[in-house]
N, C-alpha and C positions, 0 to 999 in steps of 0.2 A: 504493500500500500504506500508507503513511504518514498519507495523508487519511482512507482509510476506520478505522485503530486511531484516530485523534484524533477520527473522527465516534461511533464507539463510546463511547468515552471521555465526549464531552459528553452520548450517551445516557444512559450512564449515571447522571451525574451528574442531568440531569431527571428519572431514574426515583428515583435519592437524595431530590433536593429533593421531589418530589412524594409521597415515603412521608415525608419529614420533617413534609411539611404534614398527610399524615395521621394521622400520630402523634400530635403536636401534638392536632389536632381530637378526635381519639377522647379524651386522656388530659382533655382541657377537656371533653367530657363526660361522662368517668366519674367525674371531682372532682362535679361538679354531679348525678348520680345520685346517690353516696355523700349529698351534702349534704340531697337530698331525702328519701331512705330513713331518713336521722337525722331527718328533718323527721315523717316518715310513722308513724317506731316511738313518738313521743311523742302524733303524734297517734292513734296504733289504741290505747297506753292510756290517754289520755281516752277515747274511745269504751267501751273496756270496764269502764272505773272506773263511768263512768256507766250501761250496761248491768248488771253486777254491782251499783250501786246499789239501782236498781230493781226489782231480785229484791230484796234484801235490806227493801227498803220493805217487798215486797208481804208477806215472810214475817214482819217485824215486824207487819203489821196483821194478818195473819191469827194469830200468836202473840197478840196484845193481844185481839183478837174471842173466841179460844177460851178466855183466862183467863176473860174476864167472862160469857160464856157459862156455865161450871164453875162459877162462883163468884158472881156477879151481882153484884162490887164493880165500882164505876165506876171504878176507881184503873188496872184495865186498860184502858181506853178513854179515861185521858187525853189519850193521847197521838195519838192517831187522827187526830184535824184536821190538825197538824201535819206529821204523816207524811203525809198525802194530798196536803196543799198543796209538800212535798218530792220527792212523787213524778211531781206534774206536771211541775215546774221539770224534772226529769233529763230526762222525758219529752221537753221542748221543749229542750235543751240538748242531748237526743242527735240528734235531727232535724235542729236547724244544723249541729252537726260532719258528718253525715252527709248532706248539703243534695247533693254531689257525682253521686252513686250513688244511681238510680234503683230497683235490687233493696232496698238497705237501706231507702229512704223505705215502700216498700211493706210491709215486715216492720215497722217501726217505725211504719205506720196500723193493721198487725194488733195490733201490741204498745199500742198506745193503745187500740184499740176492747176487748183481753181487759183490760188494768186495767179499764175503765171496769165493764164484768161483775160483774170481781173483786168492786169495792169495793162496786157496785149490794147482790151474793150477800150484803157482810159487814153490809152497812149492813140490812138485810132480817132476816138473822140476830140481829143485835142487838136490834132494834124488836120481832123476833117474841120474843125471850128478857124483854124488856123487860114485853110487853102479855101474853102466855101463858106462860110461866116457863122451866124448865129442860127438860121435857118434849118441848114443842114444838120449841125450836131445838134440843137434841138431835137432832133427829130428821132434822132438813135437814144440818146436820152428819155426821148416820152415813148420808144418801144420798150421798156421795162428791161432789158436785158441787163440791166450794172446792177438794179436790182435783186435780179434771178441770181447772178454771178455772187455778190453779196451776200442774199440769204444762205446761197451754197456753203459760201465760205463761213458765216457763222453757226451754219448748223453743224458744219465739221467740227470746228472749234469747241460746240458745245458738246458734241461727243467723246471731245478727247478730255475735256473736262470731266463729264459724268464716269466717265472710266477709271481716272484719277480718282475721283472721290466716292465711288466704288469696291474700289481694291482698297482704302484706305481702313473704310467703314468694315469694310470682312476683317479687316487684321485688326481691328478693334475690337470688334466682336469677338474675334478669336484672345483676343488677349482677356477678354472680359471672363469669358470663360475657362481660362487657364488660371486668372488669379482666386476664381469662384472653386475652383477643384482643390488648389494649391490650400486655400483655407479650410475647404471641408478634411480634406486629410490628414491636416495638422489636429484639428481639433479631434478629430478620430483617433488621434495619438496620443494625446491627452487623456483621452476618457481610456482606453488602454491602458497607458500608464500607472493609470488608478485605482482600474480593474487589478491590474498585477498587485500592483502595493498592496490591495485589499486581502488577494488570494494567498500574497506570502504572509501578511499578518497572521494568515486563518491558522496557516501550517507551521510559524514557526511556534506559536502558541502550543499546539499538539507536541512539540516536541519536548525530550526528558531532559535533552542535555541544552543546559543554558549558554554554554556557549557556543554549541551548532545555532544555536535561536540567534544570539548575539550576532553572529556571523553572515546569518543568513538577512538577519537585519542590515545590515550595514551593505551590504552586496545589493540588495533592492532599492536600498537609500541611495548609494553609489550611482546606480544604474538612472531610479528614477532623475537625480539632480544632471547626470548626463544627457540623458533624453531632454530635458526639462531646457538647461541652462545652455544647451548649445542647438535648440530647435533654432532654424532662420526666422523663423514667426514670431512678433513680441507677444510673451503670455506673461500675465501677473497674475495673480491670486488675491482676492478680499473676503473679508467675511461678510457676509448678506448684514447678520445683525447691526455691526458699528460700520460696516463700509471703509475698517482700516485694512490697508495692503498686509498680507500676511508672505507674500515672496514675488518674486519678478524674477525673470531671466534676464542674459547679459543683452540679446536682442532689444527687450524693454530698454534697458538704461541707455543704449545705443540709440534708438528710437527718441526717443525722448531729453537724449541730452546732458544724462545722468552721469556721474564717472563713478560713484559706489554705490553699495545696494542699501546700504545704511542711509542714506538721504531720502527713503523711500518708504523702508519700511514702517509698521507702527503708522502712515498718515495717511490721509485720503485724498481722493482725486481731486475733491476741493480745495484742500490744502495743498496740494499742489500745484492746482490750477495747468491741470493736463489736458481740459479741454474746454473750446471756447465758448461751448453751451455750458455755462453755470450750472445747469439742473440735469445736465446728461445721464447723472447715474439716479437720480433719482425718477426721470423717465423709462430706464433700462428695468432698476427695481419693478416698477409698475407693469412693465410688458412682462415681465418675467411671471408674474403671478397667474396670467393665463397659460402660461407657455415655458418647458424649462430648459427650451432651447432655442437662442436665435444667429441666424445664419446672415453672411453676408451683407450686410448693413455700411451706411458709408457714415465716418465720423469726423470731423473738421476736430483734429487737435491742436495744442501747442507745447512747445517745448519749452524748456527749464531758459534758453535763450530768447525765447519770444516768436522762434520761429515758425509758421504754421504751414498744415500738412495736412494730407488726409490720407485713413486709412480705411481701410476694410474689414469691418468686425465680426467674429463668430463668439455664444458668447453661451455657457450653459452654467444652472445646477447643479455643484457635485456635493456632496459630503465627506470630510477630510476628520477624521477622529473625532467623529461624533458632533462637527460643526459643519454647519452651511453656508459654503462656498460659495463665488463666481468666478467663474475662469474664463477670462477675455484670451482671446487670441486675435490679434491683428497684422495685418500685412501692410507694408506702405503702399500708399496707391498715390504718393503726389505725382508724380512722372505720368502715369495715364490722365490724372485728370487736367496736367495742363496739357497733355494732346487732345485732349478733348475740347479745350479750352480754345487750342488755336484751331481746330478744326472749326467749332464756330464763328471763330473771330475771322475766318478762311468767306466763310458763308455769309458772315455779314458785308465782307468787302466786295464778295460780288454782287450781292443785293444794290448797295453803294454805286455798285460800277454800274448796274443798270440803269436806277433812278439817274444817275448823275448821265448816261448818254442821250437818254428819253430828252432826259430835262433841255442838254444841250441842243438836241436837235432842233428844236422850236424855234431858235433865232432862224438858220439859213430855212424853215420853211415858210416863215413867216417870209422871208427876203423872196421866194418864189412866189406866193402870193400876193404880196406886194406887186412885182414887176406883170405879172401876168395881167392883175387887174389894171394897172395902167396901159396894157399892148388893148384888152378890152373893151378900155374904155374909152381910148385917146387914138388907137389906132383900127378898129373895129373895120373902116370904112377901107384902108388901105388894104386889110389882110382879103386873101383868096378862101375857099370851100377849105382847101387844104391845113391854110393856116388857121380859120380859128376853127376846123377839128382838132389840129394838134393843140392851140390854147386852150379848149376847152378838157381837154385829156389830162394837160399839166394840173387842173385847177381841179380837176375831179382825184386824179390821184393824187392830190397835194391835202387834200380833204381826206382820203382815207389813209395819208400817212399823218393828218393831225389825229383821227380816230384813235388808230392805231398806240401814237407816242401817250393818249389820254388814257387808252388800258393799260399801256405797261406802266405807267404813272401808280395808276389806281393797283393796279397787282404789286407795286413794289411797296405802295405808302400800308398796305394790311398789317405787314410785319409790326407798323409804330403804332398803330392805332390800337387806344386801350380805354377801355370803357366798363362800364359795371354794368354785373349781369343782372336781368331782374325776368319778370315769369312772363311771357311776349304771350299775348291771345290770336294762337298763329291764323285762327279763322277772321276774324277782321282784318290782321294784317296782309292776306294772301286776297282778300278780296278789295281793298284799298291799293294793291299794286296792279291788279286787273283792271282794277277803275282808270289807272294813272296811266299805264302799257297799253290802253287797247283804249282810247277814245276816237269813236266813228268808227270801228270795228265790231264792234258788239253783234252787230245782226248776223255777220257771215260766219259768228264761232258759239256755238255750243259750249257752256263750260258747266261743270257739274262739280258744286264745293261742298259737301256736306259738313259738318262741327268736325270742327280738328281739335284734336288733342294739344293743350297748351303744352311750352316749355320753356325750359332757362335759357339766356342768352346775350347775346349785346345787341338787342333788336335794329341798327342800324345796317348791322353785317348781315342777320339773317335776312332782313329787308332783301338784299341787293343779293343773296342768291334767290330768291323768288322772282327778283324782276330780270335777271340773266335764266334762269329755269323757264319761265312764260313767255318773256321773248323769244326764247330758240322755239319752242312750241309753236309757237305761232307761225315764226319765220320756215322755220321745213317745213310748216302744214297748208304754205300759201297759194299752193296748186290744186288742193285740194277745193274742190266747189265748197263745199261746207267744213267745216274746221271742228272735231269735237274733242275738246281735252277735259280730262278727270283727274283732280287732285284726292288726298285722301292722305288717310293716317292707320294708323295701327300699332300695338306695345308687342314688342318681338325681344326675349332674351333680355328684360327687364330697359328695353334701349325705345326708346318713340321712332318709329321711322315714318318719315314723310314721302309720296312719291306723288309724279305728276305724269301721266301717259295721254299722246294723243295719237293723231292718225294721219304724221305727215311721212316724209319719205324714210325716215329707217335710216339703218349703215350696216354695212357686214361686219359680225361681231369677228372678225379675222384680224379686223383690223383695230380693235377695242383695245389694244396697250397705248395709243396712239391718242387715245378721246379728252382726255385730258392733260396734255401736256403741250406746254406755251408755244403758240402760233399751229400747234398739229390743226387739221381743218381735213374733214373728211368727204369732203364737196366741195368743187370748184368756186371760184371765187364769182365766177356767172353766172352758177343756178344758185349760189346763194351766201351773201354778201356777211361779213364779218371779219374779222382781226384774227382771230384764232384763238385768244385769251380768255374768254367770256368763262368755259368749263374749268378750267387752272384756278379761276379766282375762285368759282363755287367749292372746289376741291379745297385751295389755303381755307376758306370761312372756316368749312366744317371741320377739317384736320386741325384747327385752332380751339374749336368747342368738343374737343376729344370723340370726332363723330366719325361716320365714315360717306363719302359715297359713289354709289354704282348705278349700272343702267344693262336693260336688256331692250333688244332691237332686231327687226328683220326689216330688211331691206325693202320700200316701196308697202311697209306698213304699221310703221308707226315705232315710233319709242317710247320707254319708262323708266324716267329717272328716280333714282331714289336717293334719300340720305338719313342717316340717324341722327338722333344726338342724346344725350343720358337721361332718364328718366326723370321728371322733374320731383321725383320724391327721392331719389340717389344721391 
C-alpha cells in the first residue's frame, strides 16, 4: 500500500514537471508572438502609409491634369514629373515590404499596370488640351474614363489594404488565444500543485517514522515552492478573510516592480496600490461568491514605480491548511494591448484620411460648377448640340460627385456622433419617414405598417436607416406598375428584429458579400441611380447599437431586408 501512494506521488510529480515544461514553452512562445505582432502592426502601416500614398499621388495628378485642362496655365502641371517619379518609388517600396505574400504581389502588378493607364489617360489629356484646346480634352474628360481608371486604382489599393488588416486581425486572434490557453494551464498547475501538497499531507501523516514524514514534507515543500516560484505566470496568494498577501512568486515581484518578497507580504493590494481600480478586489470578492473560478479577465494594474500595465487574470478558490485562499494568476498583456491600440489608432487615420479627401474635394468641384455655369449661362448661344451635351454631362456628373462626397461625409462623421439612447416608438417613427421619403408618391405604393415593437437607440441614427431602407425600396421597385412594400417586426433569440420587403427587382444572392460594402452597387448606374454607400451606413448604424443586419433576395422579385437590435428589456 505504501509503494503504490509513493508510486503515485512520483506520478504525479512527472505529470507536475512535464506541465511545468509546458508552461514554460507555451509562455516562450507567446512572448515571441506578442513581439512579432508589434513587429507586424508597424509593418501593415508602412504598407498602408504607402498604399494611401499612392492614391493620394494618383489624385494629386489627376487634381493638377484637371486645373490645367480648365485653365491651360502650366502652373498646374508643374508639379506632374515629380509626382510621377514619387509614385513609382511607393510603387517599388510597397512591393519589397510586400515581397512575402504572393496574393498582395499580384494586386500590387495590377496596381502598377492601372497607374501606368492612369498616367498614359492624363499624359494624352494634357497633349490633346495642349494641341486642340479646351474643347477636345473636355470631352475625354466628360467620357468618365480617369474616373473608371481611378476607381480601379482605388479599389486595388483598398484590397491590399483589407489584406493587410486581415492577416493582422488573424494573428491577433491567434495570439488572443494562445495567451487564453497559456493562462488556463498555469492555473491548472496550481490547483495541481495543491492537489499534491494535499495528497502528500494525507500520506505522510499515515506514516510511523517521523522522519520519513519530515522528509517527505520538505520534498513536496521543495517541489511545490519550485513549481510555485519559478512559474513565468505572476501568482500570489491572499487570504479571502483579511485580503493580506500570504506568498507571491519571483514573476509577481518582477511584474510588479518589487525586489523582495518581504515588501509584500502580511499587506494588501490596497496597501499596495497594485491596481488602478481602488475596489478591484473587492469587486473580484463579490464575483467570487457566485463562482469559484474566474478565467481570463483583463486588469489595468500599477507598479511599485507608477508604471501601468495590463494583465490577464485567472483567479480561483482554494483552501491552504484549513484557510480560504485566492490565487491570482496573471500574464502580462501590455504589449498586445498596445497593438491593439495602434491597430485602432491605424483605423482611425484612415477614417481621417477619408473624411479629410471627401472634404477636400468640394473646393475643385465647386470650381467645375462654377465654370460650367458661367459657359451656360454666358455662352449658351455660342455653344453647338454637341457642346452643351457635353456641358450639360459635366454638370450632371459634377452633381453626382457632390452626392456622392455628401455620403462619404455622412459615412465617415457616424464614427463621432454620440448621442443618448432612449426607447424610439419605431411605429410613428417609420411612418413619419414615409410621410417625408414619399411625398406625391403615395398612390402608386402600397405600404402595409402594422404596430412595431418599440426599442432603444439614438433615434437620429435609426431614423436615417429607415429613410436609406425605404428609399432603396422604393427606388428598385420603380418599374414596377404598382409598388407594394411590408415593414414589420418580431422578438427572435430575445433580439427585436425589424425587416422591410417589397417587390422590386431583386439581386442574385451570389453576389451578396458585395451588398454592403462602400461604393459595391449591384445594378448599373442607368437602371438605377445611387452612390453605393446608402447599405455600408445602415450596416455602421446597426453594428454600433450591437445589432446585426441581413437580406434575402431573388432576382426580378423583390427583397427583404432585415436588422436586429437588443431587446428593449436587455
Amino acid at each position: 500500500m505504501k509503494f503504490l501512494l509513493e508510486k503515485k506521488i512520483i506520478i504525479l510529480v512527472a505529470i507536475s514537471a512535464v506541465a511545468l515544461i509546458a508552461v514554460l514553452v507555451v509562455y516562450y512562445f507567446n512572448a515571441q508572438q506578442v513581439k512579432l505582432t508589434s513587429k507586424l502592426v508597424n509593418h501593415t502601416q508602412e504598407i498602408l502609409r504607402k498604399s494611401d500614398n499612392i492614391l493620394l499621388d494618383i489624385l494629386n495628378i489627376e487634381s493638377g491634369s484637371r486645373g490645367y485642362i480648365l485653365t491651360g496655365n502650366d502652373f498646374f502641371i508643374k508639379p506632374f514629373n515629380n509626382t510621377v517619379y514619387t509614385l513609382k518609388n511607393d510603387l517599388k517600396e510597397l512591393a519589397r515590404l510586400t515581397k512575402d505574400n504572393s496574393n498582395q504581389q499580384l494586386r500590387i502588378k495590377l496596381l502598377e499596370n492601372a497607374t501606368k493607364e492612369k498616367l498614359l489617360f492624363t499624359q494624352h489629356t494634357i497633349e490633346v488640351r495642349k494641341m486642340n484646346g479646351l474643347s477636345e480634352s473636355g470631352k475625354l474628360m466628360a467620357n468618365g474614363k480617369g474616373k473608371i481608371l481611378t476607381d480601379n486604382i482605388r479599389k486595388i489599393v483598398d484590397e491590399i489594404n483589407n489584406e493587410e488588416l486581415n492577416l493582422l486581425l488573424e494573428r491577433k486572434k491567434k495570439n488572443i488565444n494562445s495567451n487564453e490557453n497559456a493562462n488556463f494551464l498555469s492555473l491548472t498547475i496550481v490547483v495541481i500543485i495543491g492537489l499534491i501538497l494535499l495528497f502528500v499531507f494525507i500520506i505522510i501523516i499515515n506514516q510511523r517514522s517521523k522522519n520519513k514524514f519530515s522528509q517527505k514534507l520538505k520534498k513536496s515543500n521543495d517541489l511545490f515552492s519550485s513549481l510555485f516560484n519559478h512559474n513565468p505566470a505572476s501568482i500570489f496568494i491572499n487570504s479571502l478573510s483579511d485580503g493580506k498577501i500570504i506568498n507571491a512568486n519571483d514573476s509577481f515581484l518582477q511584474l510588479y516592480g518589487f525586489k523582495l518578497l518581504n515588501e509584500v507580504i502580511g499587506k494588501t493590494s490596497a496597501e499596495l496600490s497594485l491596481f488602478v481600480n481602488s475596489k478591484h478586489s473587492e469587486e473580484i470578492i463579490e464575483l467570487l461568491k457566485d463562482k469559484t473560478i474566474l478565467k481570463d479577465f483583463e486588469t489595468n494594474i500599477q507598479t511599485k514605480q507608477g508604471e501601468l500595465k495590463w494583465t490577464s487574470d485567472s483567479v480561483l478558490l482554494l483552501e491552504v491548511n484549513n484557510t480560504i485562499c485566492i490565487f491570482t494568476v496573471s500574464t502580462d498583456i501590455t504589449h498586445r494591448k498596445k497593438a491593439e491600440e495602434q491597430l485602432i489608432a491605424v483605423n482611425k487615420e484612415l477614417e481621417a484620411f477619408t473624411y479629410s479627401v471627401s472634404h477636400d474635394l468640394r473646393a475643385p468641384l465647386r470650381a467645375i460648377n462654377g465654370y460650367a455655369k458661367i459657359l451656360q449661362e454666358d455662352y449658351a448661344e455660342i455653344l453647338n448640340d454637341d457642346g452643351i451635351g457635353s456641358l450639360n454631362a459635366i454638370m450632371k456628373n459634377s452633381k453626382k460627385m457632390g452626392d456622392l462626397i455628401d455620403d462619404l461625409l455622412a459615412f465617415s462623421r457616424l464614427g463621432k456622433k454620440v448621442a443618448a439612447y432612449s426607447e424610439i416608438n419605431m411605429t410613428v417613427l417609420v411612418k413619419s419617414v414615409k410621410e417625408e421619403e414619399l411625398l406625391n408618391q403615395t398612390n402608386k405604393i402600397e405600404f402595409i405598417i402594422p404596430e412595431l415593437i418599440p426599442a432603444m437607440g439614438q433615434q437620429a441614427l435609426i431614423k436615417q436607416v429607415w429613410v436609406n431602407l425605404i428609399s432603396n425600396a422604393v427606388k428598385y421597385s420603380k418599374h414596377n406598375i404598382k409598388i407594394r412594400i411590408e415593414i414589420g417586426s418580431y422578438i427572435k433569440n430575445n433580439l427585436i428584429v425589424y425587416f422591410i420587403k417589397d417587390n422590386g427587382a431583386g439581386f442574385d444572392m451570389q453576389y451578396y458579400d458585395k451588398l454592403f460594402g462602400v461604393f459595391q452597387r449591384l445594378h448599373s448606374q442607368e437602371e438605377f441611380e445611387g452612390t453605393g454607400i446608402g447599405l455600408a451606413i445602415v450596416q455602421k448604424i446597426i453594428h454600433r447599437h450591437n445589432g446585426t443586419v441581413w437580406a434575402e433576395s431573388k432576382l426580378n422579385e423583390g427583397t427583404c431586408f432585415y436588422f436586429s437590435l437588443p431587446n428593449i428589456n436587455s
